[in-house]
N, C-alpha and C positions, 0 to 999 in steps of 0.2 A: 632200576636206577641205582649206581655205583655213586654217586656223589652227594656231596652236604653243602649246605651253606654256613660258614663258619662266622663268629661271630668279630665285625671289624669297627671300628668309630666313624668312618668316614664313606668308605668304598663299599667293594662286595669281594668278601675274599670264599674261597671254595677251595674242598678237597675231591678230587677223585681216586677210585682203586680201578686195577686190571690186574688180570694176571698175567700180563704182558705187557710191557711201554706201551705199545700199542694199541693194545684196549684203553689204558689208562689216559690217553692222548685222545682216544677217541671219545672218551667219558668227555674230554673237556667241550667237546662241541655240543654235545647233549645239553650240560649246566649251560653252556653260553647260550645255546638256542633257547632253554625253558625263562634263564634269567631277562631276555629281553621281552619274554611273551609271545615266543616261536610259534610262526604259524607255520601248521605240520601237517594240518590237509592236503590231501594229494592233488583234491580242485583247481588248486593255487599255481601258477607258473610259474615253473623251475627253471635253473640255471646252474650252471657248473665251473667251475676255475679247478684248473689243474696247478697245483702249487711243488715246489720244489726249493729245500728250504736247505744249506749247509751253518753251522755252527760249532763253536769248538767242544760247548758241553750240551746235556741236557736242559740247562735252566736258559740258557740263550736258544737252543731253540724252540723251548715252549714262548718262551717271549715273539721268538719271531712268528712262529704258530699261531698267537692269540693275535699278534697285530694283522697277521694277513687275512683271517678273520673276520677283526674288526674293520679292514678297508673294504673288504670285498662287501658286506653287509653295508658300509657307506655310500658304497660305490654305488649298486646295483640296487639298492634299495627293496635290499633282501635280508632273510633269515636265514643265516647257514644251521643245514639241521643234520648232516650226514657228511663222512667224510672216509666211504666206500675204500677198501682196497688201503690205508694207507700205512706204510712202512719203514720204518726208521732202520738203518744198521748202522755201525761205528763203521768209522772212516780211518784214517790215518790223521787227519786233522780236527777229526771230533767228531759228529755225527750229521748224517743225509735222512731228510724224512720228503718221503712223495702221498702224495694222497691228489683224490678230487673231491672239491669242495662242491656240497650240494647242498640248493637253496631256495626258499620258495620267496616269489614277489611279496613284498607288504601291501595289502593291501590300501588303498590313498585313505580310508577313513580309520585306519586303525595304527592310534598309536603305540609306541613299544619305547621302550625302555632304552637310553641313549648311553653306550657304551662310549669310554673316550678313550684308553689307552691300557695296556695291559703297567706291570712295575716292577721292577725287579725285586723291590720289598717282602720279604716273609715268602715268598717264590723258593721250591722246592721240587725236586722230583728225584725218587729213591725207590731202588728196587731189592727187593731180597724174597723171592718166593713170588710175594704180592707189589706190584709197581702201585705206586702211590704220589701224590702231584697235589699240589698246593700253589694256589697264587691267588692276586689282589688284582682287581680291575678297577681303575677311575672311573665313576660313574659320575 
Protein backbone atom coordinates (compact mmCIF):
# COMPACT_ATOMS: atom_id res chain seq x y z
CA UNK A 1 0.00 0.00 0.00
CA UNK A 2 1.70 3.46 -1.43
CA UNK A 3 -0.85 5.79 0.07
CA UNK A 4 -1.90 7.83 3.50
CA UNK A 5 -4.73 9.49 4.73
CA UNK A 6 -3.83 12.75 5.39
CA UNK A 7 -5.27 14.78 7.85
CA UNK A 8 -8.37 17.38 6.55
CA UNK A 9 -11.27 19.41 8.75
CA UNK A 10 -13.99 18.34 6.69
CA UNK A 11 -13.54 15.80 3.73
CA UNK A 12 -10.93 13.00 3.07
CA UNK A 13 -7.84 14.23 1.59
CA UNK A 14 -4.87 11.38 0.60
CA UNK A 15 -1.48 11.19 -0.74
CA UNK A 16 -0.29 8.53 -3.03
CA UNK A 17 3.52 7.49 -4.40
CA UNK A 18 4.56 5.66 -7.68
CA UNK A 19 7.43 5.50 -9.26
CA UNK A 20 5.62 6.24 -12.30
CA UNK A 21 2.50 8.81 -12.90
CA UNK A 22 1.00 5.77 -13.51
CA UNK A 23 1.54 3.76 -10.53
CA UNK A 24 0.83 6.87 -8.76
CA UNK A 25 -2.73 7.16 -10.56
CA UNK A 26 -3.22 3.81 -9.93
CA UNK A 27 -2.47 4.21 -6.03
CA UNK A 28 -5.36 6.48 -6.28
CA UNK A 29 -7.96 3.68 -7.07
CA UNK A 30 -6.63 1.48 -4.34
CA UNK A 31 -7.24 4.67 -1.54
CA UNK A 32 -10.55 5.23 -3.15
CA UNK A 33 -11.77 1.57 -3.26
CA UNK A 34 -10.27 0.84 0.66
CA UNK A 35 -11.93 4.60 1.54
CA UNK A 36 -15.34 3.57 0.60
CA UNK A 37 -15.08 0.00 2.23
CA UNK A 38 -14.03 -1.85 -1.25
CA UNK A 39 -15.50 -4.96 -1.66
CA UNK A 40 -12.43 -6.83 -3.32
CA UNK A 41 -13.60 -10.47 -3.13
CA UNK A 42 -13.44 -12.02 -6.37
CA UNK A 43 -17.07 -13.79 -5.46
CA UNK A 44 -18.52 -10.40 -6.04
CA UNK A 45 -19.66 -9.39 -9.75
CA UNK A 46 -17.58 -7.37 -11.73
CA UNK A 47 -17.87 -4.91 -14.21
CA UNK A 48 -15.48 -2.83 -16.30
CA UNK A 49 -15.64 0.82 -18.10
CA UNK A 50 -13.04 1.73 -20.39
CA UNK A 51 -12.23 5.44 -19.82
CA UNK A 52 -10.40 7.75 -21.97
CA UNK A 53 -9.73 11.08 -20.40
CA UNK A 54 -7.85 14.38 -22.19
CA UNK A 55 -6.75 17.44 -20.08
CA UNK A 56 -4.41 20.35 -20.34
CA UNK A 57 -2.32 19.45 -16.95
CA UNK A 58 -2.00 16.74 -14.53
CA UNK A 59 -4.11 18.12 -11.64
CA UNK A 60 -7.31 18.48 -14.29
CA UNK A 61 -6.78 15.10 -15.01
CA UNK A 62 -6.61 13.52 -11.95
CA UNK A 63 -9.78 15.49 -11.17
CA UNK A 64 -11.25 14.23 -14.19
CA UNK A 65 -9.92 10.47 -13.09
CA UNK A 66 -11.46 10.75 -9.76
CA UNK A 67 -14.84 11.93 -10.96
CA UNK A 68 -15.25 9.13 -13.57
CA UNK A 69 -14.59 7.09 -10.68
CA UNK A 70 -16.92 8.41 -8.63
CA UNK A 71 -19.79 8.16 -11.47
CA UNK A 72 -19.01 4.93 -12.53
CA UNK A 73 -19.27 3.67 -8.70
CA UNK A 74 -22.73 5.77 -8.69
CA UNK A 75 -23.83 4.39 -11.62
CA UNK A 76 -23.20 0.76 -11.38
CA UNK A 77 -23.47 0.43 -7.86
CA UNK A 78 -20.05 -0.65 -7.55
CA UNK A 79 -16.54 -0.44 -6.15
CA UNK A 80 -13.97 0.45 -8.44
CA UNK A 81 -10.91 -1.71 -7.25
CA UNK A 82 -8.45 -1.95 -10.28
CA UNK A 83 -7.54 0.10 -13.09
CA UNK A 84 -5.44 -2.69 -15.25
CA UNK A 85 -3.26 -1.55 -18.27
CA UNK A 86 -3.61 2.28 -17.65
CA UNK A 87 -1.50 4.97 -19.42
CA UNK A 88 -1.10 8.41 -19.35
CA UNK A 89 1.42 10.31 -22.08
CA UNK A 90 1.73 14.16 -22.89
CA UNK A 91 -0.02 15.37 -25.71
CA UNK A 92 0.55 18.43 -27.52
CA UNK A 93 -2.42 19.96 -25.56
CA UNK A 94 -1.61 18.47 -22.18
CA UNK A 95 -2.11 14.98 -21.36
CA UNK A 96 -4.20 11.47 -22.58
CA UNK A 97 -4.81 8.86 -19.88
CA UNK A 98 -6.77 5.36 -21.02
CA UNK A 99 -7.23 2.67 -18.56
CA UNK A 100 -10.26 0.11 -17.69
CA UNK A 101 -11.93 0.55 -14.75
CA UNK A 102 -12.60 -2.54 -12.65
CA UNK A 103 -15.35 -3.19 -10.26
CA UNK A 104 -17.12 -5.33 -8.13
CA UNK A 105 -21.09 -5.11 -7.38
CA UNK A 106 -22.02 -3.69 -3.66
CA UNK A 107 -23.53 -5.84 -2.24
CA UNK A 108 -27.64 -4.55 -1.41
CA UNK A 109 -26.90 -5.08 2.31
CA UNK A 110 -23.77 -3.46 2.63
CA UNK A 111 -23.08 -0.06 3.13
CA UNK A 112 -20.03 2.05 2.02
CA UNK A 113 -19.05 5.16 2.28
CA UNK A 114 -20.66 7.93 0.02
CA UNK A 115 -18.04 9.79 -2.08
CA UNK A 116 -19.54 13.12 -3.64
CA UNK A 117 -17.03 14.97 -5.72
CA UNK A 118 -13.44 15.16 -6.08
CA UNK A 119 -11.88 19.51 -5.61
CA UNK A 120 -9.50 21.03 -6.94
CA UNK A 121 -8.34 22.22 -3.38
CA UNK A 122 -4.87 21.29 -1.85
CA UNK A 123 -4.94 18.83 -5.46
CA UNK A 124 -1.36 18.06 -6.50
CA UNK A 125 0.43 15.75 -8.59
CA UNK A 126 4.59 15.99 -8.96
CA UNK A 127 7.02 14.02 -10.24
CA UNK A 128 10.80 13.89 -9.87
CA UNK A 129 12.18 10.30 -9.45
CA UNK A 130 9.10 9.42 -7.30
CA UNK A 131 5.37 10.58 -8.72
CA UNK A 132 3.38 11.67 -5.86
CA UNK A 133 -0.52 12.90 -5.94
CA UNK A 134 -2.51 14.60 -3.36
CA UNK A 135 -6.20 15.52 -3.34
CA UNK A 136 -9.40 16.05 -1.23
CA UNK A 137 -12.78 14.26 -1.82
CA UNK A 138 -16.22 15.57 -0.60
CA UNK A 139 -17.61 13.26 1.38
Amino acid sequence: MTYEILDHPADVKFRTHGATVEEAFSEVVTTVSDLVGGVTNSHHQTTTRQIDLEARNLEALLFDFLNQIILFQDLEDAVVTQAPNLDIEETDNGYRLSAVLQANRIPPDQALLDLKAPTYSQMMVSGNGEWTIEAVIDV
